[in-house]
C-alpha positions as CSV (number, residue, x, y, z in Angstrom):
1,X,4.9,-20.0,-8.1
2,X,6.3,-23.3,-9.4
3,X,3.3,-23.4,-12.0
4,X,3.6,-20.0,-13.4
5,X,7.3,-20.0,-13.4
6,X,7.1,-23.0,-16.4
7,X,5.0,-20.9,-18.2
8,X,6.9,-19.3,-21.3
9,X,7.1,-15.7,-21.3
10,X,8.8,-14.0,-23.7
11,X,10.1,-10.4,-22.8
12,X,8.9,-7.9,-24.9
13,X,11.0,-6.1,-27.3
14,X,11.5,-1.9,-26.9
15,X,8.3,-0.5,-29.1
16,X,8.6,0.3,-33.0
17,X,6.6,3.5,-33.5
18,X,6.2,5.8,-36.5
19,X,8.9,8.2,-34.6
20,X,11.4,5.7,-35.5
21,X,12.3,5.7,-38.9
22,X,14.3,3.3,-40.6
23,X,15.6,4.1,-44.4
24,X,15.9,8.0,-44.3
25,X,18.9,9.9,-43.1
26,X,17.8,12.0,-39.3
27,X,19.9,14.9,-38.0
28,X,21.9,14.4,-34.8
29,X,19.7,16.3,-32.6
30,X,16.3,14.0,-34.1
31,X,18.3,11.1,-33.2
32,X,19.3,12.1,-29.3
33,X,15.3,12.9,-28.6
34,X,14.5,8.9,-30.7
35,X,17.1,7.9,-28.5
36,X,15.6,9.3,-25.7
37,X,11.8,8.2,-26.1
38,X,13.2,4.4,-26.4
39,X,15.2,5.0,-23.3
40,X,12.0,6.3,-21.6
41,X,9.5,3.6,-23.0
42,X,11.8,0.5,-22.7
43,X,11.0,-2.5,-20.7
44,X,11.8,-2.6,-16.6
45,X,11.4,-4.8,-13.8
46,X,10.8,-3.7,-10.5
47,X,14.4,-4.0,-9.6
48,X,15.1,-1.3,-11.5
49,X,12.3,0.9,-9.6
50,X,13.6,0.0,-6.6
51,X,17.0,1.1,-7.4
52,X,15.6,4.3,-8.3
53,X,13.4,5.0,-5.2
54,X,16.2,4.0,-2.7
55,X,18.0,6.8,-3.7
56,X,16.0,8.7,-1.1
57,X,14.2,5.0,0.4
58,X,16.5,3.0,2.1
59,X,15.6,-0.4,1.5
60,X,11.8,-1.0,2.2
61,X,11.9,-2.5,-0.4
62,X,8.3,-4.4,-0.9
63,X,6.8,-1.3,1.1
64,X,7.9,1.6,-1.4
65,X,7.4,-0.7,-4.6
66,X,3.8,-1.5,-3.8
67,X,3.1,2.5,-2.8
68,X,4.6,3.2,-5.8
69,X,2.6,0.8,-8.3
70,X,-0.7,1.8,-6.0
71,X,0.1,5.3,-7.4
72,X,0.5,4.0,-10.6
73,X,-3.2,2.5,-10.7
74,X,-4.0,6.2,-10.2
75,X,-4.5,6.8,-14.0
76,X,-6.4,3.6,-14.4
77,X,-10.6,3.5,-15.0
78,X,-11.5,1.7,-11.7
79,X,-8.1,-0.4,-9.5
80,X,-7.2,2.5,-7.5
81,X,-6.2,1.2,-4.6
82,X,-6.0,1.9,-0.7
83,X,-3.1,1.5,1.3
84,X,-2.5,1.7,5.3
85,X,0.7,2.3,6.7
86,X,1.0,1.2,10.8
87,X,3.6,1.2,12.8
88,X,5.3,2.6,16.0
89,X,6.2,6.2,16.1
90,X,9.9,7.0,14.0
91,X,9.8,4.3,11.6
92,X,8.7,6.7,8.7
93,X,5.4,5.4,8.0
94,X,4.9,8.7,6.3
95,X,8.0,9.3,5.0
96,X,7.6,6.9,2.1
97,X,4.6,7.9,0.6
98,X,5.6,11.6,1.1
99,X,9.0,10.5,-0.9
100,X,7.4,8.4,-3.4
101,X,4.9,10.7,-4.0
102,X,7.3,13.0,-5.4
103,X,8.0,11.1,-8.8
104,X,4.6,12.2,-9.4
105,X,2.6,15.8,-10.1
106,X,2.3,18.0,-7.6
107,X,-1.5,18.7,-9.1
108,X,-2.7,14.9,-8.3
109,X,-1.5,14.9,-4.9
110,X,-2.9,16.2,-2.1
111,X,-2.0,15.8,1.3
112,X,-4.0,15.8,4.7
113,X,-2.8,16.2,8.0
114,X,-6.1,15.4,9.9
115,X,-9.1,16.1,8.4
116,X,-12.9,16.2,10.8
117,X,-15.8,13.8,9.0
118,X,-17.3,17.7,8.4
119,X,-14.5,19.3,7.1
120,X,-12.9,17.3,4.4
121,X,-16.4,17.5,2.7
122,X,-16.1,21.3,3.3
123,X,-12.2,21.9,2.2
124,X,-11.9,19.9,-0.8
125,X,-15.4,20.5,-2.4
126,X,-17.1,23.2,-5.3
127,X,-19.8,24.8,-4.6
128,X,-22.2,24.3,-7.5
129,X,-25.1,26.8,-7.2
130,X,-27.6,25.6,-10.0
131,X,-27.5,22.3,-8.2
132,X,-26.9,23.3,-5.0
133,X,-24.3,20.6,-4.2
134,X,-20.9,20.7,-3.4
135,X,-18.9,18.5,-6.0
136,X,-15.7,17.2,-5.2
137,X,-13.1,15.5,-8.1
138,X,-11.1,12.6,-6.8
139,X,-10.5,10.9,-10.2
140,X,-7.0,10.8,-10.7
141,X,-6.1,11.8,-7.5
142,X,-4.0,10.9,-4.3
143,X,-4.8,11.2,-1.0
144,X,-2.0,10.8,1.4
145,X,-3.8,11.1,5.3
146,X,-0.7,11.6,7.4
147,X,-2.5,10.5,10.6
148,X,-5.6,8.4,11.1
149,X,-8.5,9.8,9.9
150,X,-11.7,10.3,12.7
151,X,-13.1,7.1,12.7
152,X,-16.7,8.7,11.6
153,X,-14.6,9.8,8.3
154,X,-13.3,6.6,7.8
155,X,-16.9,5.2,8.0
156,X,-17.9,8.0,5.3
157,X,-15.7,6.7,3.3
158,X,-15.9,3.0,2.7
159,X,-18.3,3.5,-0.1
160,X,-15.8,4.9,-1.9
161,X,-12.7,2.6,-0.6
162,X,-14.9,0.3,-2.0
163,X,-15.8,1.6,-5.6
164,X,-19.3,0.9,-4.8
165,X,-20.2,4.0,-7.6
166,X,-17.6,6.1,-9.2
167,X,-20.1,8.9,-8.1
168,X,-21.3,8.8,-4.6
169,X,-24.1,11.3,-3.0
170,X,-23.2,12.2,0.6
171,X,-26.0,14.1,3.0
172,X,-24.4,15.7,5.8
173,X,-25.9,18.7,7.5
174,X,-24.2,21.3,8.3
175,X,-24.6,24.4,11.2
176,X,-25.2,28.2,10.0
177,X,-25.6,31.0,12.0
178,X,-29.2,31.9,10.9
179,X,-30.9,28.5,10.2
180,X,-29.5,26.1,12.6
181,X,-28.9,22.6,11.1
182,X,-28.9,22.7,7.4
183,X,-28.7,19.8,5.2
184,X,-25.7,20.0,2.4
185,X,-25.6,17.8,-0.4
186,X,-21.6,16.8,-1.8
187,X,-21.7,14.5,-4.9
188,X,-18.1,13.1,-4.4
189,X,-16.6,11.9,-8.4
190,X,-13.9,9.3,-8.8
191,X,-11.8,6.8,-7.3
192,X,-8.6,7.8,-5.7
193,X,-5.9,6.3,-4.3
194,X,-6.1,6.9,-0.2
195,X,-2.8,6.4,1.6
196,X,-3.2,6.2,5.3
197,X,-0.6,6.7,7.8
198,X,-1.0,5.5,11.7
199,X,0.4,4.1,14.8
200,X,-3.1,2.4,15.7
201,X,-2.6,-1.0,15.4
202,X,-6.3,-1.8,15.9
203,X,-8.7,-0.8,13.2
204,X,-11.9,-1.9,12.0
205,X,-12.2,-5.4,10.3
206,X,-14.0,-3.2,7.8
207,X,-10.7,-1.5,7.1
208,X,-8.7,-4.0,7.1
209,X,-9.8,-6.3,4.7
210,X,-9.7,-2.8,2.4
211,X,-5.9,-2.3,2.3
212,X,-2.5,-3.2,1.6
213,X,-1.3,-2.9,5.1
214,X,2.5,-1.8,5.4
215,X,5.2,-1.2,8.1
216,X,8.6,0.3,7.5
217,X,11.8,-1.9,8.3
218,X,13.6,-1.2,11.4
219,X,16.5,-3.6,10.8
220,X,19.8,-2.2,11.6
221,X,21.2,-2.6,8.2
222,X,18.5,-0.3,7.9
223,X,18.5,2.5,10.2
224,X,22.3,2.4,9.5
225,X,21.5,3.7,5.7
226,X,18.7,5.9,6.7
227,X,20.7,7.4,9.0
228,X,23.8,7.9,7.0
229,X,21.2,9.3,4.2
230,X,20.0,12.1,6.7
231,X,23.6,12.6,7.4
232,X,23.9,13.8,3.7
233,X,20.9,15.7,4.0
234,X,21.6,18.1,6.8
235,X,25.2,18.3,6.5
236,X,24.3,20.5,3.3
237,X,19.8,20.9,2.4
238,X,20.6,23.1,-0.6
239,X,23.3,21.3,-2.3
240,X,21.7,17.6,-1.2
241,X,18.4,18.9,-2.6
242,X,20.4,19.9,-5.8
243,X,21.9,16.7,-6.9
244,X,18.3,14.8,-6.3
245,X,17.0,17.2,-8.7
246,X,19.4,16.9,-11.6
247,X,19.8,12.6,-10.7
248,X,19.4,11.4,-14.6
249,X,17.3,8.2,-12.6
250,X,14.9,10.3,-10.7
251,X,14.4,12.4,-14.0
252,X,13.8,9.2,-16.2
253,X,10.6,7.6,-13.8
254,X,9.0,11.0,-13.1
255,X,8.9,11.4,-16.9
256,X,8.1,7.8,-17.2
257,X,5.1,8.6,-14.4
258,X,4.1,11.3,-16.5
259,X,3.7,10.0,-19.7
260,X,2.3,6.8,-18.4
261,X,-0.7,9.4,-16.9
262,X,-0.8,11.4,-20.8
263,X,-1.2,7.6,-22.1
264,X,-4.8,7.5,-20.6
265,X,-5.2,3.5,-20.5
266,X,-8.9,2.8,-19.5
267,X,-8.7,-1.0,-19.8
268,X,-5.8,-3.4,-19.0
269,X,-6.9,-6.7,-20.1
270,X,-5.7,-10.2,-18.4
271,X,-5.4,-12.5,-21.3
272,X,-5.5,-15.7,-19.3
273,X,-7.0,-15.3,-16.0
274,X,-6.9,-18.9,-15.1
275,X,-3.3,-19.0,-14.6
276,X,-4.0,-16.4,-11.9
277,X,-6.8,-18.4,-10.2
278,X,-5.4,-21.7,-10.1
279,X,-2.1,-20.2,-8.6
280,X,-4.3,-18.2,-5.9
281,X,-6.2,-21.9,-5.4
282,X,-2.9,-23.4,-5.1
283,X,-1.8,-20.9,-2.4
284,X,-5.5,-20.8,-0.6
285,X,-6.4,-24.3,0.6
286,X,-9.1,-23.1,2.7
287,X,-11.2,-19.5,1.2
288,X,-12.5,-17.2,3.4
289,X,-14.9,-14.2,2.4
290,X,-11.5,-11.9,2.9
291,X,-9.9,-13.7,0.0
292,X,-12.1,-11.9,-2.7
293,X,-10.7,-8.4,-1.5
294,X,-7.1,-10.2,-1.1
295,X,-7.4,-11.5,-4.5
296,X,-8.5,-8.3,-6.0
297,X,-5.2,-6.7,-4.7
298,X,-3.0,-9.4,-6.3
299,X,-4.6,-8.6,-9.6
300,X,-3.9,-4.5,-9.1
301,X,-0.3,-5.1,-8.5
302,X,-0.2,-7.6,-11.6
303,X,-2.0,-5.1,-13.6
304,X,0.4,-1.7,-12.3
305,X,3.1,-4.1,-13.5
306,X,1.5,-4.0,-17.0
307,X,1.1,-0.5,-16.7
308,X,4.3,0.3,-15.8
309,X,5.5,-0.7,-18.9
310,X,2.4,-0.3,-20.5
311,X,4.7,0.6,-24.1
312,X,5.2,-2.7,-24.5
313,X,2.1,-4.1,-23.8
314,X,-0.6,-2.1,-25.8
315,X,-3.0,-3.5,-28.0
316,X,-2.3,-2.9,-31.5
317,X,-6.0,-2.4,-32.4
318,X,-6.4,-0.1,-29.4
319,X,-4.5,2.8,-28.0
320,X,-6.0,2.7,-24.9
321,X,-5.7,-1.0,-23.6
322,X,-2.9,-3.0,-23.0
323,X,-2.2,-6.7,-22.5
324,X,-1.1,-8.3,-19.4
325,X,1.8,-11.1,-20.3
326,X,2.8,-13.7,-18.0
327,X,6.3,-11.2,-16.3
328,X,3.3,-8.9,-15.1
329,X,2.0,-12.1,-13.5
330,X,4.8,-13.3,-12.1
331,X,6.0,-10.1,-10.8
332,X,2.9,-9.7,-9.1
333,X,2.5,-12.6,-7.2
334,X,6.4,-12.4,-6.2
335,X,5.6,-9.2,-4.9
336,X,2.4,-10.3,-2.9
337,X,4.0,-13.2,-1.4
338,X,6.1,-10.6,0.9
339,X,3.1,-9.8,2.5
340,X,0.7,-12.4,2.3
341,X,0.9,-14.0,5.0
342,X,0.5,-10.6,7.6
343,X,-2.0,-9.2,5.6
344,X,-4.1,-11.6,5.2
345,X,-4.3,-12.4,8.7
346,X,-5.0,-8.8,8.9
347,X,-1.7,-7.5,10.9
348,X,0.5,-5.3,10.1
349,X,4.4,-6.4,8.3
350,X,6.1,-5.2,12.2
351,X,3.8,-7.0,15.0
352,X,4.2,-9.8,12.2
353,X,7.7,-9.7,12.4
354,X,7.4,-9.9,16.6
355,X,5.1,-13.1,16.2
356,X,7.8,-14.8,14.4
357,X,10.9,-13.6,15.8
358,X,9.5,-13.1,19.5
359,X,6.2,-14.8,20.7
360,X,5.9,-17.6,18.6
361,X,9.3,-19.0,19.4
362,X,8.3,-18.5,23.1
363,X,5.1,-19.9,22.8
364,X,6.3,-23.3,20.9
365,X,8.8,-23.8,23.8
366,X,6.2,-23.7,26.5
367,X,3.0,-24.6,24.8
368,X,1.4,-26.1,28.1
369,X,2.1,-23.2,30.6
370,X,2.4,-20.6,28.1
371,X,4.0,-17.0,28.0
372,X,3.9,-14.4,30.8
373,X,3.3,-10.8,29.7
374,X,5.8,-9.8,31.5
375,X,8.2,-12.7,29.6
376,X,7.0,-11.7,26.2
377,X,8.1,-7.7,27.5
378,X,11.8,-9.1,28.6
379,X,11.6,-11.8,25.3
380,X,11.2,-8.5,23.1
381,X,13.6,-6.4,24.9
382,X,16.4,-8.9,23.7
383,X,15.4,-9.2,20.6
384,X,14.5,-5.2,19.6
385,X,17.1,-3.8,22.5
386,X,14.9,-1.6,23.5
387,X,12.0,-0.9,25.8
388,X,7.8,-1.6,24.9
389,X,5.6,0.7,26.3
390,X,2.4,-1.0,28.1
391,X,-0.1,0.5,25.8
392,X,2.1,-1.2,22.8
393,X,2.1,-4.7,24.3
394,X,-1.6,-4.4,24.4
395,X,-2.3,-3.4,21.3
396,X,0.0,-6.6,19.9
397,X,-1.5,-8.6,22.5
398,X,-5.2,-7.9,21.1
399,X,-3.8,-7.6,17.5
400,X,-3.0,-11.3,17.6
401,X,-5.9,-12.2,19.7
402,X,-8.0,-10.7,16.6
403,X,-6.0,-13.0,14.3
404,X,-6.6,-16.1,15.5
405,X,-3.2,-16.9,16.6
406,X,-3.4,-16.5,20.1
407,X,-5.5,-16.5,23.6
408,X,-5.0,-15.1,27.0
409,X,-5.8,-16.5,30.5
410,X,-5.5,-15.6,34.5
411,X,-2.4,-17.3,36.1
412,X,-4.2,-20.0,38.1
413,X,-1.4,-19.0,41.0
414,X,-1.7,-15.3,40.6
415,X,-4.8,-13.6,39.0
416,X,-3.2,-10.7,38.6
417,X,-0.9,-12.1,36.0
418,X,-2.0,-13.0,32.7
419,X,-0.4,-15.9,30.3
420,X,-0.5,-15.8,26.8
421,X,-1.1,-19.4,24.8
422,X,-1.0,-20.5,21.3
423,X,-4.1,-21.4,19.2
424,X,-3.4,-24.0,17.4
425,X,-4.9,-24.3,13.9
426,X,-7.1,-27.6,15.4
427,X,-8.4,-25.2,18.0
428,X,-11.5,-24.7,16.7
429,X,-12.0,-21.6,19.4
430,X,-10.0,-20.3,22.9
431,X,-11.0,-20.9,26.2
432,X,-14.1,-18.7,26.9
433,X,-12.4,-17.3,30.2
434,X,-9.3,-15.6,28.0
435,X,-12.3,-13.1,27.0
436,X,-11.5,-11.2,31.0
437,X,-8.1,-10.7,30.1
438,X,-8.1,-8.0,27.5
């Protein structure tokens, strides 16, 4: 960040329009709703989101600020974006998107609690009969999947996770009662913004390299304010629910949210995209094919910064483009860097956290006979102070295999054990016996 940090960045000023004037005399009442519209178009940093959204989201903060600006790029032409939440059950995985997803219209938000690969073709399309195809509109829209999708759906679907065409065909056939198997057409139109939610820590490379993957905190600072928050809720739903909806701050972004969607912005232009590459260079020293999806994700969150306060940005020759200016850049790429280093290894924020703060620590302390399973299950029980269920422990132990970080072999004393071992970066592969552990 060092580079872009000595860059000069001036903050833009609150917007001039012709709503504003100067010379004449305006009535009281004119000059609350002036006040008012610079109030709602000024300039904010994500700070000042984040104060707004932890009235309901305690802290999280980098996991409700990028769910947020990924609904943001819902009124954009083409950076929708997809987003995977994954973590153990009772974390709220689904509680922030469902939460966020209030500061925007109800109309643009649909959620799923499972969906078949057949029937979210059949629920959510129109039947056109001159063409005989069932047409289903996703511009503009949000998707929130509260559990993981069939994994035949999620196959279905990485066309249009991956804006391959804004309008995709599908061919699925369908049963009837009089003709058997039937072939339907479905023309699905628009990009969306998908939010998954899941405990499955192990999905497809395919999908991985697709998302922002998230986890909810569990810190106790945490749990402490979530729990104190729900306190508040059910000692009184009605009135609880009543002060959320007349919070001044929670009126000011869904108002914000809606005029930013009324602005219709089709292009958000990147005035010096070098700045941006060298920076990603700098941070990169090594490129893998995964980095062109990870680098198209830091340039979303730079542009939903720019769109956020897209009053100050716009174009004057255009009232439907704005400028990205070097705080949107910054902001992005301060934002990215609290999850670049999970993400792109393709884990989720939480078994991160248990590599660094459990197994690694472990592992660097007995690099020659490595780490029992059984060890790593007592290691994480001091840490977390609380129990990991088997199937858990193997889904972290094969999340980290996946990542390159780490390979398994049989105790040479007892074969029945297995011994986790670090894979050093010189490593240029493990063992091929670690392969009969998992």
């Amino acid at each position: 960040m060092k580079k872009l940090e000595r860059i000069e960045a001036k903050k833009p000023s609150a917007p001039t329009t012709d709503l504003l004037p100067t010379k004449e005399k305006i009535n009281p009442e004119k000059e609350r709703f002036l006040a008012s519209m610079r109030d709602l178009m000024k300039e904010v940093d994500l700070d000042y989101i984040d104060d707004i959204l932890s009235l309901t989201v305690k802290h999280d903060r980098t996991s409700k600020l990028i769910t947020f600006l990924a609904m943001i790029l819902t009124y954009t032409e083409e950076d929708q974006q997809t987003v995977t939440f994954k973590s153990e059950s009772s974390r709220g995985k689904s509680y922030i998107p469902l939460e966020i997803a209030k500061y925007f219209p109800k109309d643009d938000v649909q959620t799923i609690a499972y969906a078949s690969p057949a029937a979210f073709f059949h629920q959510h399309g129109l039947w056109i009969k001159e063409t005989k195809t069932v047409w289903i509109d996703l511009e503009r829209k949000i998707l929130i999947f509260l559990d993981q999708p069939h994994d035949m759906l999620l196959q279905r679907l990485r066309p249009l996770l991956s804006h391959d065409q804004k309008e995709l065909n599908y061919r699925i056939t369908d049963k009837t009662q009089k003709r058997g198997l039937k072939t339907k057409n479905i023309i699905i139109n628009g990009y969306p913004t998908v939010i998954f939610c899941t405990a499955k820590q192990n999905i497809d490379e395919q999908e991985r390299t697709r998302v922002f993957i998230l986890s909810p905190e569990a810190t106790e600072e945490k749990l402490k304010s979530s729990i104190a928050l729900l306190s508040q809720k059910l000692s009184d739903r009605k009135e609880f629910q009543k002060d959320l909806e007349i919070n001044e701050k929670r009126e000011w972004l869904r108002a914000r949210v809606d005029c930013i969607r009324n602005a219709n912005i089709n292009n958000i232009v990147i005035p010096n995209p070098e700045d941006i590459f060298v920076e990603f260079l700098e941070q990169h020293q090594h490129l893998t094919p995964r980095h062109q999806r990870d680098f198209k994700r830091l340039v979303a969150l730079i542009k939903a910064h720019a769109l956020l306060n897209c009053y100050t940005r716009r174009d004057p020759k255009d009232d439907h483009k704005i400028i990205v200016n070097q705080w949107d850049i910054i902001a992005g790429f301060k934002l990215y860097a609290e999850i670049i280093e999970s993400n792109e290894l393709g884990l989720s924020p939480e078994i991160f956290e248990i590599w660094k703060q459990v197994i690694k620590p472990k592992l660097e302390e007995s690099r020659s006979f490595g780490l029992l399973v059984d060890e790593m299950q007592k290691a994480y029980r001091t840490q977390y102070h609380r129990f990991l269920p088997d199937t858990r422990l193997k889904e972290i132990r094969k999340s980290l295999k996946n990542a390159g970080l780490t390979y398994e072999l049989k105790d040479s004393d007892d074969k029945r054990k297995i011994r986790l071992f670090l894979l050093d970066k010189e490593d240029v592969e493990a063992p091929k016996d670690e392969q009969e552990t998992l």
